[in-house]
Wavefront OBJ file of the C-alpha trace (Angstrom):
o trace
v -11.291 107.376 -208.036
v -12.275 108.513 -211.354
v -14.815 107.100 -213.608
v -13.458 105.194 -216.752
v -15.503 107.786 -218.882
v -13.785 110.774 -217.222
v -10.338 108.564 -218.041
v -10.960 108.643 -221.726
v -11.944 112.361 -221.899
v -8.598 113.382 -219.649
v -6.280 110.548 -222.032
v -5.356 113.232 -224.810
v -4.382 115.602 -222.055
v -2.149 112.785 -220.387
v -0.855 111.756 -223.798
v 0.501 115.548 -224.486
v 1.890 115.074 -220.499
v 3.796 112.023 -221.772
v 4.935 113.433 -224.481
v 6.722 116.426 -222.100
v 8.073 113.458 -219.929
v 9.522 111.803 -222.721
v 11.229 114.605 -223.803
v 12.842 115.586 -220.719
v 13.743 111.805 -220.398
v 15.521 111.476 -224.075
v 17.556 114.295 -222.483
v 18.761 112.814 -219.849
v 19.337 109.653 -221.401
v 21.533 111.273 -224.173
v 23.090 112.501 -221.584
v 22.407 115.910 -222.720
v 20.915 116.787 -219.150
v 22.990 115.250 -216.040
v 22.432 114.510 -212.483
v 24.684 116.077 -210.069
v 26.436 113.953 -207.289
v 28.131 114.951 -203.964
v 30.392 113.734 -202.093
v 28.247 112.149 -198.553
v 25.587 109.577 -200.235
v 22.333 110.506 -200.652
v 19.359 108.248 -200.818
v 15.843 108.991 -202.216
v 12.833 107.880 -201.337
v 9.836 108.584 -203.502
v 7.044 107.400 -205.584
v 5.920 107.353 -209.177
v 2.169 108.446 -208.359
v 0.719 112.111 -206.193
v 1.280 111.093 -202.965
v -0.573 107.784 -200.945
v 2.466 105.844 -200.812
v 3.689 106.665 -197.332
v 6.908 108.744 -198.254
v 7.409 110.307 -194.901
v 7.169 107.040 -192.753
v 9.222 105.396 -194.504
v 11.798 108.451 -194.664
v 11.388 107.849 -190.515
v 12.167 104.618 -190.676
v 15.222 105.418 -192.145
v 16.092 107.798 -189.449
v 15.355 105.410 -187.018
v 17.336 103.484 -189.090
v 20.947 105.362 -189.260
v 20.626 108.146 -186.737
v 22.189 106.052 -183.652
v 25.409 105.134 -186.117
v 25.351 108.379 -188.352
v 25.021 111.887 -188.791
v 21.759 111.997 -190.907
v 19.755 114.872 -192.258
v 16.656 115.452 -194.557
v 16.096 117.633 -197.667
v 12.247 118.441 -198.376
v 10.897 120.792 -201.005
v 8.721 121.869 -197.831
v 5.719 121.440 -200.279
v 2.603 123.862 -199.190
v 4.632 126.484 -197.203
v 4.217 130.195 -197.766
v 7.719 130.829 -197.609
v 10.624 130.307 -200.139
v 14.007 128.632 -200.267
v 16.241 127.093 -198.572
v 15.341 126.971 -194.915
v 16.636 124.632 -192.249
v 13.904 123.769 -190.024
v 13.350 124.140 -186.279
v 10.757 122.888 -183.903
v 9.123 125.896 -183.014
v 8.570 126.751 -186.939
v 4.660 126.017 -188.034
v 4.039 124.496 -191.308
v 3.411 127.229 -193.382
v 6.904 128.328 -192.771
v 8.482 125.081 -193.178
v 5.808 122.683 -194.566
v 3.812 119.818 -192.867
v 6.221 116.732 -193.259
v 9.622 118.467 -192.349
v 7.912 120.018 -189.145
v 6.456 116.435 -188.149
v 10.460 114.914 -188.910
v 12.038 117.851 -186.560
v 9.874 117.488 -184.002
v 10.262 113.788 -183.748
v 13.748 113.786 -184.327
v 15.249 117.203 -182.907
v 18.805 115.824 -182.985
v 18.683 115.650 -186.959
v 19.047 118.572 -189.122
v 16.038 118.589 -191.166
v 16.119 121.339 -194.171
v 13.581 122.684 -197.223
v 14.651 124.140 -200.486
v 13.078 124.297 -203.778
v 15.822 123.415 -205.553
v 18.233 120.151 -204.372
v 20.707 120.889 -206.461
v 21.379 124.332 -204.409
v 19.873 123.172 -201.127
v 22.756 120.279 -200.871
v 26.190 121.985 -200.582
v 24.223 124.780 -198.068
v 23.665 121.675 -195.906
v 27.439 120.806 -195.572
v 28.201 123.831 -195.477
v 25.906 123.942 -192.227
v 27.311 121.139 -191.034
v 30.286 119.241 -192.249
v 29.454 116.324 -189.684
v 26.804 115.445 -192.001
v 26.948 112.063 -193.641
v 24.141 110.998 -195.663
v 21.252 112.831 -196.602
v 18.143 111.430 -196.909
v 15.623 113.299 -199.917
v 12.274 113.063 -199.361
v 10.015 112.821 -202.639
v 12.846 113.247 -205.486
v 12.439 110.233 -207.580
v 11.429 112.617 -210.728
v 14.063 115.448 -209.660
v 16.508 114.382 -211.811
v 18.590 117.448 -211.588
v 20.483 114.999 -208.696
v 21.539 111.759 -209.532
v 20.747 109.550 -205.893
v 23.441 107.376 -204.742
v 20.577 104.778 -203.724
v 17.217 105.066 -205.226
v 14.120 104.002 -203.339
v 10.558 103.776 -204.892
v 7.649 103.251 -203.058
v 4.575 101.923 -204.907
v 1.042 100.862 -202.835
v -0.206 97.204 -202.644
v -3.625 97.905 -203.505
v -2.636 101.365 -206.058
v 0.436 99.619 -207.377
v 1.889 101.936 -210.496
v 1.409 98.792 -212.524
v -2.400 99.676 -212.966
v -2.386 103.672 -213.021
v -2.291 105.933 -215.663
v -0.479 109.119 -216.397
v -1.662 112.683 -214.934
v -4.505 113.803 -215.199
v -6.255 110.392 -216.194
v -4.648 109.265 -213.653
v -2.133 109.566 -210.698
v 1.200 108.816 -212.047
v 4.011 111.411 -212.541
v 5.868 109.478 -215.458
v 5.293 106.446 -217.851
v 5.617 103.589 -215.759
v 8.753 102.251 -217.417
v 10.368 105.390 -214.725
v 10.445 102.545 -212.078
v 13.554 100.988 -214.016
v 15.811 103.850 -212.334
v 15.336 102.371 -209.351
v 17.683 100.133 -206.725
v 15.003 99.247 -204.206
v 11.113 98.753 -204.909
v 9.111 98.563 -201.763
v 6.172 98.030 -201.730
v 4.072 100.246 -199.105
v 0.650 99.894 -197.339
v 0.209 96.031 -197.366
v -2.093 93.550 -195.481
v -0.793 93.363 -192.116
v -0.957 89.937 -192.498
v 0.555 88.986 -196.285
v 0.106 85.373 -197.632
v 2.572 84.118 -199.054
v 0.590 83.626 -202.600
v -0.275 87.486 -202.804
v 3.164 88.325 -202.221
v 4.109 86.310 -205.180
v 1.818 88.048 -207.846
v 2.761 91.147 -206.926
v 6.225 90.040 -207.379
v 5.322 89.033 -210.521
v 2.745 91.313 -211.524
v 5.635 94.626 -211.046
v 8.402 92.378 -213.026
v 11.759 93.839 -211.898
v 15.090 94.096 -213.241
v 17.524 91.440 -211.840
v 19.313 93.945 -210.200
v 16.448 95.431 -208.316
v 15.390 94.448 -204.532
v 11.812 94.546 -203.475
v 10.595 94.744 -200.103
v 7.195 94.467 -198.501
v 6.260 96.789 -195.506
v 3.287 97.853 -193.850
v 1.883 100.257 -191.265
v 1.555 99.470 -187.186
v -0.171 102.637 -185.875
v 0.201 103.164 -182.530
v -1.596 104.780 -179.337
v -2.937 108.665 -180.057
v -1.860 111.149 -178.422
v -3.115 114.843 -177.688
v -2.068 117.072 -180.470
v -0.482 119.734 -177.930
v 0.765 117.567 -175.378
v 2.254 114.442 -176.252
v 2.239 112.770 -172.837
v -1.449 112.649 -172.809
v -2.284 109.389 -174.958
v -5.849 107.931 -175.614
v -6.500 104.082 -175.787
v -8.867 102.808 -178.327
v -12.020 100.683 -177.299
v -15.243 99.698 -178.579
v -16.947 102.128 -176.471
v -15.557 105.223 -178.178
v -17.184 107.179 -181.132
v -14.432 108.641 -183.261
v -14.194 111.558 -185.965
v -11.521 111.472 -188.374
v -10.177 114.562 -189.520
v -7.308 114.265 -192.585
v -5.810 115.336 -195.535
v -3.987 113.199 -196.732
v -3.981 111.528 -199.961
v -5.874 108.097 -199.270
v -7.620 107.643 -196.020
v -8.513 103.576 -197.097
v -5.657 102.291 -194.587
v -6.585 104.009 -191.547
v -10.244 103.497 -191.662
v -9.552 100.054 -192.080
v -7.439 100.214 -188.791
v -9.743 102.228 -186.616
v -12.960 100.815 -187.502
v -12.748 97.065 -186.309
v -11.621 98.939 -183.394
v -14.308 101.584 -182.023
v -17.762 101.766 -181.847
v -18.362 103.988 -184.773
v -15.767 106.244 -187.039
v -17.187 109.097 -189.156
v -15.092 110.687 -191.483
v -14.051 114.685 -192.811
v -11.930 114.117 -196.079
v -10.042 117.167 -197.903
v -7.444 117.320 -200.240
v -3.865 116.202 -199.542
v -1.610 119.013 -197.647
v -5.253 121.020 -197.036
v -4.730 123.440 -194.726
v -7.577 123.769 -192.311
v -9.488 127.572 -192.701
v -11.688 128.782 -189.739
v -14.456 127.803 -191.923
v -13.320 123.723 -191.198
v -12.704 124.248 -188.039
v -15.920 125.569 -187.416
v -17.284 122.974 -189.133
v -15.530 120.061 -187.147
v -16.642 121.369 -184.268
v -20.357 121.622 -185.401
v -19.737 117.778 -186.614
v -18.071 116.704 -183.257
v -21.338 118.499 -181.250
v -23.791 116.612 -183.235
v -22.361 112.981 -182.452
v -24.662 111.238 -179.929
v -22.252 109.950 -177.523
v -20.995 110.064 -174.120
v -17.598 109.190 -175.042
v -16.258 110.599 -177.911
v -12.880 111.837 -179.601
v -10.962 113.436 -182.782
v -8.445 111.857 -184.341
v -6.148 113.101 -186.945
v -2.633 111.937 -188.458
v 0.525 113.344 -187.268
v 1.185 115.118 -190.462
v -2.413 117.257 -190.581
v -1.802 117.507 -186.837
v 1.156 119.886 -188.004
v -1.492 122.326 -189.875
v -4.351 121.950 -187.005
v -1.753 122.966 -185.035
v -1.875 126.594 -186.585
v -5.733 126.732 -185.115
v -4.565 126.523 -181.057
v -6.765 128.790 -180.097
v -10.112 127.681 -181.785
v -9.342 124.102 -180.377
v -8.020 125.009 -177.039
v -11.319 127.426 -176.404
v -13.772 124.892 -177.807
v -12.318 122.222 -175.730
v -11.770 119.738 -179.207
v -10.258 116.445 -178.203
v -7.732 115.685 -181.224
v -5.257 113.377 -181.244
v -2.682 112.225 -183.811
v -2.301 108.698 -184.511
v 1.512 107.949 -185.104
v 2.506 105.268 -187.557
v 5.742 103.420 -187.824
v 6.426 101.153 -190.990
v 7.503 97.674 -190.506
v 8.697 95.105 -193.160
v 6.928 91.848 -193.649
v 8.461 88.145 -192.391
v 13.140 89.006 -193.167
v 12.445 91.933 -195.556
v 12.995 94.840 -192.585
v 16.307 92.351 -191.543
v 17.214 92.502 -195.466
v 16.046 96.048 -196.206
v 18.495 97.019 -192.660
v 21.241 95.289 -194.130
v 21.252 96.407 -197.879
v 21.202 100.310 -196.750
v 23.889 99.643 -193.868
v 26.276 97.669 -196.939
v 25.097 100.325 -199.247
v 26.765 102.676 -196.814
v 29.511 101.258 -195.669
v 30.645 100.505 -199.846
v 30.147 104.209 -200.706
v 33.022 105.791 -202.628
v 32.419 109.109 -203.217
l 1 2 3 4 5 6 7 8 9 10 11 12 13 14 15 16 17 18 19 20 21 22 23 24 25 26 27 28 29 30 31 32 33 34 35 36 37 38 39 40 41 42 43 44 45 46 47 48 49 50 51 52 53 54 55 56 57 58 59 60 61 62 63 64 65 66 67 68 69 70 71 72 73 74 75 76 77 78 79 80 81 82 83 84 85 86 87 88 89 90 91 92 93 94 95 96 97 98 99 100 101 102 103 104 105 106 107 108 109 110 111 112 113 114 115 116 117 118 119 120 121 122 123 124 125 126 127 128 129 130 131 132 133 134 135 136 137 138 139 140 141 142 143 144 145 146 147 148 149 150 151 152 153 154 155 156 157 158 159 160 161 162 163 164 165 166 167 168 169 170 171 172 173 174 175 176 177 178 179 180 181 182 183 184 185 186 187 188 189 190 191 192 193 194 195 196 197 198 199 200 201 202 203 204 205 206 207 208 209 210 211 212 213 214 215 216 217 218 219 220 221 222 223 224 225 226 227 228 229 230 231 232 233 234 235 236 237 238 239 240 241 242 243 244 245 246 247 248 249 250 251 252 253 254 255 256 257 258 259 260 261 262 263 264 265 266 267 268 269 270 271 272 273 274 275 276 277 278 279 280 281 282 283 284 285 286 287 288 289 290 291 292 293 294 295 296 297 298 299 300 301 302 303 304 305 306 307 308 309 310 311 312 313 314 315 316 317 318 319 320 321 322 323 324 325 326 327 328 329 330 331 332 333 334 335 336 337 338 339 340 341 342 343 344 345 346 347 348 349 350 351 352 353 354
């Protein structure tokens, strides 16, 4: 987190930001710049801050969600790949072809077309044109691509970062003024207790101040067991005898610490930047850090979405006989919200007019 002091020297530089944002905003307002619709629904899920709210899970859940009923499919920029345009993705790409998140959403869900593009607005009618089966399309992370106008707008905003009490870029994390959040249908919001009272629950909802017309949700994370990062089948179970080493990059680690550690014996921790992709020189490095723990039992664990860029490093693991496993995470919705949540996206769906 920043310093206050660093804040104040960075505000003129997020003021000038604003200024762009409001700009490109007026535009769209006077109606001067349009978002495009299609004609299968689409549904966005994204966030008003860089990254920490738990996009991807939540995109999963959806997929869980409508995949048994529905012929769904996901459109990712593919953010970090090496590669360019529109791509669909298969499991045996690595993610610098087809970017972190998409890999982790084909490989859990193979049945599901799962495609990248820069650009939407093109990457949209090359999907149907793929496959005309498809029937809603879920975007992953286009809350300030305005270029398409979502059908159902989903914004995701943490308990303990929520966009109330951030600041524009680079002061702080957010993307647009906060007053963005009024384009939204649904507001959940991500990352909670596990265990929400019903008091705290009631100053958020008062603290974020929604339209009428807006829903709000609460959901959090259950993790659940690890398992090898090359072989699924092999899972570990957590104990207070183990000594774990946390490899991420990811954009807050807070949430998972706070999982594993009342769990284990000890956790140490090697942060890098969100989307980081892991040079020899880390892996070296983890393996240097993993040798120095005094322990007799003793593991790596990772999330599944660096487990997708580790994965480009085999060899060096394989060879040096690292023990990393991912740690999957589903989202579930506190007390009726998932029941509620379910509901409002099914009747969202089943009222679409094209």
């Amino acid at each position: 987190m920043q310093s206050k002091f660093v804040k104040i020297l960075l505000a003129p530089i997020s003021l000038l930001y604003g200024i762009g944002i409001s700009l490109r905003d007026l535009l769209y307002r006077w109606g001067l710049l349009r978002g495009v619709r299609f004609s299968v629904p689409t549904i966005s899920v994204g966030n008003l801050s860089i990254g920490g709210a738990g996009k991807s899970p939540h995109i999963e859940y959806l997929v869980r969600l409508l995949k048994d009923y529905i012929y769904v499919a996901t459109l990712s920029r593919g953010y970090g790949r090496k590669t360019r345009g529109f791509s669909l993705v298969n499991p045996n790409n690595t993610a610098e072809q087809v970017g972190d998140e998409p890999l982790q959403f084909k490989r859990k869900f193979p049945n599901i077309t799962v495609s990248i593009s820069e650009s939407r607005t093109f990457a949209i009618p090359e999907l149907l044109k793929h496959d005309a089966r498809i029937q809603t399309i879920l975007l992953d992370d286009a809350f300030q691509h305005r270029a398409i106008h979502p059908d159902l707008n989903i914004l995701l905003t943490e308990y303990q970062y929520p966009f109330t009490r951030d600041y524009l870029l680079p002061s702080g994390r957010l993307r647009e003024w906060r007053s963005a959040y009024q384009r939204a249908d649904y507001v959940v919001v991500s990352k909670c207790p596990p265990v929400l009272p019903a008091e705290d629950r009631q100053k958020m909802v008062e603290e974020l101040n929604l339209l009428p017309r807006q829903k709000i949700f609460f959901s959090y994370y259950e993790y659940q067991r690890p398992n090898y990062i090359f072989d699924y089948r092999r899972q570990l179970i957590l104990d207070d005898q183990l000594d774990i080493l946390v490899i991420c990059a990811i954009a807050r680690t807070e949430y998972l610490l706070d999982y594993l550690t009342p769990l284990v014996k000890s956790v140490q921790i090697l942060e890098y930047e969100d989307h980081h992709y892991f040079t020899n020189f880390d892996l070296s490095n983890l393996k240097k850090r993993f040798e120095q723990m005094n322990s007799q039992r003793k593991v790596i664990i990772t999330t599944e979405k660096d487990a997708m860029r580790l994965q480009l490093h085999q060899k060096f693991i394989v060879d040096n006989l690292l023990p990393i496993f991912a740690i999957p995470v589903m989202v579930k919705f506190h007390g009726t919200d998932g029941e509620n949540f379910d509901g409002s996206v099914k009747d969202f769906l089943l009222d679409y007019k094209s």
